[in-house]
py3Dmol code that shows the C-alpha trace and the ligand (Angstrom):
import py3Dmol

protein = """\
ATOM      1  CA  UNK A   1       0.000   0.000   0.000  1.00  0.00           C
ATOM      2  CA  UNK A   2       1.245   3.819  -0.483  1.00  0.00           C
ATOM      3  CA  UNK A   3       2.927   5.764   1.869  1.00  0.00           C
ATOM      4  CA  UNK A   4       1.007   7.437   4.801  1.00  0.00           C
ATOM      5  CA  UNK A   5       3.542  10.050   5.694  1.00  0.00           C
ATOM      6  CA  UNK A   6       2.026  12.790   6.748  1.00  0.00           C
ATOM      7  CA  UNK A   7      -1.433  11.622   6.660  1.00  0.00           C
ATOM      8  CA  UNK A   8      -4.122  12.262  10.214  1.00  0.00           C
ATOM      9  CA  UNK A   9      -6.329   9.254  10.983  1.00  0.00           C
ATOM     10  CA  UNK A  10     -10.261  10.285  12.224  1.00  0.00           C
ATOM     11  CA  UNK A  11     -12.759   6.800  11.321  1.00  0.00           C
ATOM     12  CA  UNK A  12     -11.316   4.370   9.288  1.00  0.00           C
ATOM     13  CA  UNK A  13     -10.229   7.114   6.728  1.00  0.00           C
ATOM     14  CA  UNK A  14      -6.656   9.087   6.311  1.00  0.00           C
ATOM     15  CA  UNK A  15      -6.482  13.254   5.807  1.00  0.00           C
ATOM     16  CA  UNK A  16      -3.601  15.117   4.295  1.00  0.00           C
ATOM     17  CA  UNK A  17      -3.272  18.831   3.881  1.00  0.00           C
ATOM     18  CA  UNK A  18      -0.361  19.714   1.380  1.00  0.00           C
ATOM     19  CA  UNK A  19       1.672  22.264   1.991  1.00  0.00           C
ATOM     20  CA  UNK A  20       2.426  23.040  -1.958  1.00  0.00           C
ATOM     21  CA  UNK A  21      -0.094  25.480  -3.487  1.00  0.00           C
ATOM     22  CA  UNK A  22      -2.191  24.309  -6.669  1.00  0.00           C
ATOM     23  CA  UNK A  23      -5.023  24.701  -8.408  1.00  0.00           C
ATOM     24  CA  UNK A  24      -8.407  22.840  -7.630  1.00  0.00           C
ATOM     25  CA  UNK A  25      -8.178  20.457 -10.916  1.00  0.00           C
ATOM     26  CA  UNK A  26      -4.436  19.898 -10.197  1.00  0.00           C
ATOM     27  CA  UNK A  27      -4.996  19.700  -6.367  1.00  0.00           C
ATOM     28  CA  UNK A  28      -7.778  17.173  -7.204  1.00  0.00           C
ATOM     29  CA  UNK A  29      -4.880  15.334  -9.625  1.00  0.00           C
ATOM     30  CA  UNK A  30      -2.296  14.995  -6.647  1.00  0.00           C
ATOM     31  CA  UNK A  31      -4.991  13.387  -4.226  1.00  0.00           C
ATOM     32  CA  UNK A  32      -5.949  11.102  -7.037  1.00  0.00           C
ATOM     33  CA  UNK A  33      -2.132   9.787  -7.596  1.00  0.00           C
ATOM     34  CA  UNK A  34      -1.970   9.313  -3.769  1.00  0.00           C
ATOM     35  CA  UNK A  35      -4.705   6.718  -3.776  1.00  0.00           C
ATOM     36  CA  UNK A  36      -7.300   9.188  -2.414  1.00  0.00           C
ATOM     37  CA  UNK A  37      -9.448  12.537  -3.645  1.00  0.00           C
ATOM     38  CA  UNK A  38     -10.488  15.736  -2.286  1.00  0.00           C
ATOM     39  CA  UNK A  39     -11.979  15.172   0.999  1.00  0.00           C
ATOM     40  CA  UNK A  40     -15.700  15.175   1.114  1.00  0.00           C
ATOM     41  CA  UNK A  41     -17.137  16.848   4.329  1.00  0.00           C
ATOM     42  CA  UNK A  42     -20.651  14.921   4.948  1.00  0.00           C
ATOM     43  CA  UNK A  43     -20.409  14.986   9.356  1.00  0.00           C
ATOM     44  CA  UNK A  44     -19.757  17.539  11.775  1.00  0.00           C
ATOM     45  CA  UNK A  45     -16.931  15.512  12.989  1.00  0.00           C
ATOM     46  CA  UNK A  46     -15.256  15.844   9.848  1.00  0.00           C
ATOM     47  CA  UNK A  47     -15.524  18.909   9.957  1.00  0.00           C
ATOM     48  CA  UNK A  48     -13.976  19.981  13.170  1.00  0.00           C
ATOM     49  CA  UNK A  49     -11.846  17.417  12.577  1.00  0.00           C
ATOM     50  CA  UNK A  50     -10.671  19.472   9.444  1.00  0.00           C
ATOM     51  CA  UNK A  51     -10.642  22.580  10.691  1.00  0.00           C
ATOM     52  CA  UNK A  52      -7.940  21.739  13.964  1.00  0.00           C
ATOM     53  CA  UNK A  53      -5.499  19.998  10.680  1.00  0.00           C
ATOM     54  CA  UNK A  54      -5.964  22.868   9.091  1.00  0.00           C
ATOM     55  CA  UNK A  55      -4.902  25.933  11.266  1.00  0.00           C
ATOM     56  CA  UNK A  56      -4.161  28.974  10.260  1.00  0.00           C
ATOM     57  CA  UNK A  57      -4.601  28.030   6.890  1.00  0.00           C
ATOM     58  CA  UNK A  58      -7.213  28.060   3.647  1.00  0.00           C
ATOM     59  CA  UNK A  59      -7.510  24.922   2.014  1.00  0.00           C
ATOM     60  CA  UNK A  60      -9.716  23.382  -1.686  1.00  0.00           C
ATOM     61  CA  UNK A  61     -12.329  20.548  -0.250  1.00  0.00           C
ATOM     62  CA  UNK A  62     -13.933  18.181  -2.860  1.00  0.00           C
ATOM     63  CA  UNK A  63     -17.018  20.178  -4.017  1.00  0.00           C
ATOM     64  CA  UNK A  64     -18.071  22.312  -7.134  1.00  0.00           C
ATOM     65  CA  UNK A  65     -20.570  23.639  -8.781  1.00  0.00           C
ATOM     66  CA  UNK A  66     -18.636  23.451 -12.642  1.00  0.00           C
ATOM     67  CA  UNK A  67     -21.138  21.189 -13.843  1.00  0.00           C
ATOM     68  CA  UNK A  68     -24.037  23.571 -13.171  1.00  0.00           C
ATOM     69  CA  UNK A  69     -24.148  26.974 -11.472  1.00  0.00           C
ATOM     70  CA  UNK A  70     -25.213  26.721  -7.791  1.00  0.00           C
ATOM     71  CA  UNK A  71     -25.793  22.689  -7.754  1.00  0.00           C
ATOM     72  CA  UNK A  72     -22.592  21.521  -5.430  1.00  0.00           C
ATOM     73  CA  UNK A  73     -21.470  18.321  -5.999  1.00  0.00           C
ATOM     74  CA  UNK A  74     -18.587  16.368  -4.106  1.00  0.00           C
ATOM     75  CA  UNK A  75     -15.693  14.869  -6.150  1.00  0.00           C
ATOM     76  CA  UNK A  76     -18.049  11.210  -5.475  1.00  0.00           C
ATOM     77  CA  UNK A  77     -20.835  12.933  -7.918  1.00  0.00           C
ATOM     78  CA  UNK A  78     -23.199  13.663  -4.653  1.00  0.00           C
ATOM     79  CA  UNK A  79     -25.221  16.411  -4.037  1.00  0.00           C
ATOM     80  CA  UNK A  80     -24.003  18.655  -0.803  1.00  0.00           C
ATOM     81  CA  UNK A  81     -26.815  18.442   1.933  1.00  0.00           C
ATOM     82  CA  UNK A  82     -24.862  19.972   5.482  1.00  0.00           C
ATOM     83  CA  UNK A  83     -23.184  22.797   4.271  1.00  0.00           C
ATOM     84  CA  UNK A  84     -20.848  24.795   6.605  1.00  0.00           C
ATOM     85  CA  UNK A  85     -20.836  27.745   4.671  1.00  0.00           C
ATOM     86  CA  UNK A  86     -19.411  31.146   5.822  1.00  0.00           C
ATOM     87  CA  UNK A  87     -22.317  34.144   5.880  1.00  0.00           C
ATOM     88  CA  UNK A  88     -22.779  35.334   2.421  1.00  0.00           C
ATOM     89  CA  UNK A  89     -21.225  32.380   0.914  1.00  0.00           C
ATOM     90  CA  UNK A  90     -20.816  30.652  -1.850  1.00  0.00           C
ATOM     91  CA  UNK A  91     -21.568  34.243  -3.658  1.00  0.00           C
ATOM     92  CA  UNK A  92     -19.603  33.253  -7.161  1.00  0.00           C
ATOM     93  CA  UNK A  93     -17.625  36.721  -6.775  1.00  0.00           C
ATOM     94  CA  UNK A  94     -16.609  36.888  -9.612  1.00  0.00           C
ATOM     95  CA  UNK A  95     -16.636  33.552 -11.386  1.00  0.00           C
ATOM     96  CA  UNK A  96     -16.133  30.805  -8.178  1.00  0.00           C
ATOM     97  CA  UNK A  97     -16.963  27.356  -8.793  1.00  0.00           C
ATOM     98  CA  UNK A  98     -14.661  25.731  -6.502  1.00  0.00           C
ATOM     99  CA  UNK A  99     -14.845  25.352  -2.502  1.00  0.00           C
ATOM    100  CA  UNK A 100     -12.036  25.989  -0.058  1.00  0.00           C
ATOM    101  CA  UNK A 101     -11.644  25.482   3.300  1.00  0.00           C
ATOM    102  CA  UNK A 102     -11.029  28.778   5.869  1.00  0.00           C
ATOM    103  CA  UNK A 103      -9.961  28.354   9.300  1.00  0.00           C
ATOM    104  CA  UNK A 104     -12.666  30.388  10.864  1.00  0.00           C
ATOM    105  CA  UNK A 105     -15.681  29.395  12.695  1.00  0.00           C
ATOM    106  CA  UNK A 106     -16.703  25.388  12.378  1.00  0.00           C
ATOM    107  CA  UNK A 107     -19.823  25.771  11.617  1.00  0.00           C
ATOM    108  CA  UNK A 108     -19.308  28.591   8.667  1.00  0.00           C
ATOM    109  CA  UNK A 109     -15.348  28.085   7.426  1.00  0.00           C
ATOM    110  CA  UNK A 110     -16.440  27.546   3.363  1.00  0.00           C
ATOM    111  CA  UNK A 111     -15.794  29.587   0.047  1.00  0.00           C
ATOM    112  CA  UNK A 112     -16.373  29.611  -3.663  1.00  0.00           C
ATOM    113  CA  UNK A 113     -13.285  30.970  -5.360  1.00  0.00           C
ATOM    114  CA  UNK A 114     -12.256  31.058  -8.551  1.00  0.00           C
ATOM    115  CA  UNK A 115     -10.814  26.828  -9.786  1.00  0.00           C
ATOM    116  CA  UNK A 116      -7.592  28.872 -10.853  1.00  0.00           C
ATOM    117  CA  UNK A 117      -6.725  29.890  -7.748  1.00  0.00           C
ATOM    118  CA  UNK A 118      -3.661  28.483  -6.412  1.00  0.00           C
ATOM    119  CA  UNK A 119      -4.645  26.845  -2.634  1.00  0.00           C
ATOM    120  CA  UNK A 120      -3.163  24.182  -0.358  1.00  0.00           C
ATOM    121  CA  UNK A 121      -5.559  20.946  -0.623  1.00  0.00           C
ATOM    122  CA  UNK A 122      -7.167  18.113   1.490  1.00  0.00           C
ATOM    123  CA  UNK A 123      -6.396  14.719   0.412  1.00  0.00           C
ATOM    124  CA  UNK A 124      -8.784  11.962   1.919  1.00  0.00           C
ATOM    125  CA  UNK A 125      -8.375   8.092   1.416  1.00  0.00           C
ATOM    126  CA  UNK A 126      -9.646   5.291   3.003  1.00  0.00           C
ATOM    127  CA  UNK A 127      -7.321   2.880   5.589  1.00  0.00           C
ATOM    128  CA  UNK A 128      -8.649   0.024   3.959  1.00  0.00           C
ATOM    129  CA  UNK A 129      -6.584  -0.017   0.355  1.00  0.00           C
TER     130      UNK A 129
END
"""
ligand_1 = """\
16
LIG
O -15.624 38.846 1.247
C -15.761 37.551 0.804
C -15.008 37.346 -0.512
O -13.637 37.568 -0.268
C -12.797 37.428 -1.436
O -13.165 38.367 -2.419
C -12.814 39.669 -2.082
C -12.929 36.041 -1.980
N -12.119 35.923 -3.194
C -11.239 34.910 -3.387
O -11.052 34.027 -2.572
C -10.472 34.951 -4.674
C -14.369 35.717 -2.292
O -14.492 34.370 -2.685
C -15.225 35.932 -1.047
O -16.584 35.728 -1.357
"""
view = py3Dmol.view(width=600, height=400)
view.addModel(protein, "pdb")
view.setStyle({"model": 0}, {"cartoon": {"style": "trace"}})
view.addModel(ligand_1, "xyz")
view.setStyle({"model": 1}, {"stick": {}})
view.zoomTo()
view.show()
């Protein structure tokens, strides 16, 4: 199986925030040739979970809405139910079709910015591989 250097464990599942910068499609790429994808955030757990890894820091998560203008869809093809939106978010300032991560409050840390934007990323992948 692959390496697991610098990957967190939370529920059968590994997390790894990068510390290059890259776009969403390229970030997406780089989880994909690790054995994982962008992480999907579909608890609350997850998501505080997230936010602690992620410190002072912004981060892309698996979700988009490239296919269709405000229909967000994980990486997995599913539709986003819980969101943890900040206020006034997604707001496709702009043109944003991708999400990041902030580190601001748990329950309201997302963004839409623009796919082009060059973020760190959150790689997820399952213990079992
Ligand atoms: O104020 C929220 C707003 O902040 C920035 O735009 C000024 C963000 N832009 C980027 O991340 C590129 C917007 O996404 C965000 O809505």
């Amino acid at each position: 199986s692959q390496s697991k250097v610098g990957w967190r464990y939370l529920g059968s599942r590994f997390y790894y925030i990068s510390t290059e910068l890259k776009t969403w499609s390229e970030s997406r790429q780089d989880c994909r040739s690790r054995g994982g994808d962008l992480v999907i955030i579909n608890s609350r757990e997850k998501q505080e979970f997230i936010i602690k890894q992620l410190g002072n820091n912004e981060a892309w998560i698996g979700l988009s809405d490239r296919d269709t203008e405000g229909v967000w869809k994980w990486v997995d093809g599913t539709r986003l139910t819980t969101a943890y939106w900040r206020d006034g978010e997604p707001n496709n300032a702009g043109d944003e079709d991708c999400a990041e991560m902030l580190s601001s409050h748990v329950s309201k840390s997302w963004n839409d910015a623009p796919c082009s934007a060059q973020l760190s990323w959150i790689c997820e992948k399952s213990a079992f591989q």
